[in-house]
N, C-alpha and C positions, 0 to 999 in steps of 0.2 A: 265716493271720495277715498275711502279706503286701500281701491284699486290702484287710483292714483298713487298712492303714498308707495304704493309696493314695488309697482312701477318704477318709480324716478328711484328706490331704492336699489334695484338693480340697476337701475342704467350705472347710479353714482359709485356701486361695487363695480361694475366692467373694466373700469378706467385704470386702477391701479393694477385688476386681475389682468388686462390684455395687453399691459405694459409687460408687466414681470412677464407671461409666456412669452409675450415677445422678445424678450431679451435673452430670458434662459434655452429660446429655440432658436436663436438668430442663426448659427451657422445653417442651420435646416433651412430657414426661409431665404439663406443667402444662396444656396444649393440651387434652391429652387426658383431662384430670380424674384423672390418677391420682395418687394419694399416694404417694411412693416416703419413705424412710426419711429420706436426705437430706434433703425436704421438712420431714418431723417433728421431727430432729432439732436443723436448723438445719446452716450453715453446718460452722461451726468444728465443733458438734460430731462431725459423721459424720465431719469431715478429723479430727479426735482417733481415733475408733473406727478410721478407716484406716488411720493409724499404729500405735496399739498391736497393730492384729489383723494389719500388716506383722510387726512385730518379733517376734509370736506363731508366724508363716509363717516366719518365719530361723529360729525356734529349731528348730522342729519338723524342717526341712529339713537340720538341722545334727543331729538326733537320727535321723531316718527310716533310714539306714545301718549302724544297730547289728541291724535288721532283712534286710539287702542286702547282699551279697558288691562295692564298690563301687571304685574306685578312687581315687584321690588328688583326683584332676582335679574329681570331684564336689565336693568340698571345698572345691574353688578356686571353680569356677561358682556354686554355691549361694550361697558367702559371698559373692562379687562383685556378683551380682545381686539377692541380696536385698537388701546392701547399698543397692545403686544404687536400689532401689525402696524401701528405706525414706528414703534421702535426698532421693526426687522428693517422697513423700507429704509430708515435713515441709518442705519448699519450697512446696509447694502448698500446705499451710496457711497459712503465714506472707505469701504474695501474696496480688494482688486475686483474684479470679476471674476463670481465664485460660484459656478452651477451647482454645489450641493446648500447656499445658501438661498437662491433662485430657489430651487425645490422646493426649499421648507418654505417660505415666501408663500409661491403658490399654495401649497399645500396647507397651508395655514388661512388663507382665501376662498377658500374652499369652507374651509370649518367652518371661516367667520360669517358666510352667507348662510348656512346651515343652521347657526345656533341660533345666530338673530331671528329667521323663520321661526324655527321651534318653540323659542321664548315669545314671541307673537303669538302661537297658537296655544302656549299650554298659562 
């Protein structure tokens, strides 16, 4: 079961990480003829999908320890940074189109799958 949980936990991080790349590398995949989601969707809409399937990743992250022998600290980290990455997603909505805030997006997605692991394990 355990497996499971970690699982669906990546899939439900994919969502918002494969939007943002998508977006912050559109001219790349427009280059390159690929249709990425982003493209289809529009704009605002995939930054809407990004958001909600963020808040979908808090909750679930804030649920995945009823499975896990886990400590306090996890609680802290998960809500902080999910937070923080649901705060970046709807900042990014509401600006222009800003590839050094893309970046940090990504790059803060990264972290957040990272930590949540870590705090799982230790």
């Amino acid at each position: 079961l355990p497996g499971i949980w970690l699982f669906l936990l990546v899939v439900l991080w994919q969502i918002p990480h494969t939007l943002i790349i998508a977006h912050y590398l559109k001219n790349d995949y427009e280059k390159a003829g690929i249709k990425t989601l982003t493209a289809w969707l529009g704009r605002k809409n995939a930054k809407r999908l990004g958001i909600v399937s963020s808040f979908a990743l808090l909750i679930y992250t804030l649920i995945i320890p009823n499975s896990f022998q886990v400590h306090f600290y996890y609680y802290v980290m998960a809500l902080v940074l999910g937070a923080l990455y649901i705060y970046l997603n709807i900042k990014g909505y509401y600006s222009h189109a800003n590839h050094k805030h893309d970046k940090t997006i990504k790059t803060l997605s990264l972290i957040h799958l990272s930590f949540i692991f870590l705090a799982l394990v230790f």
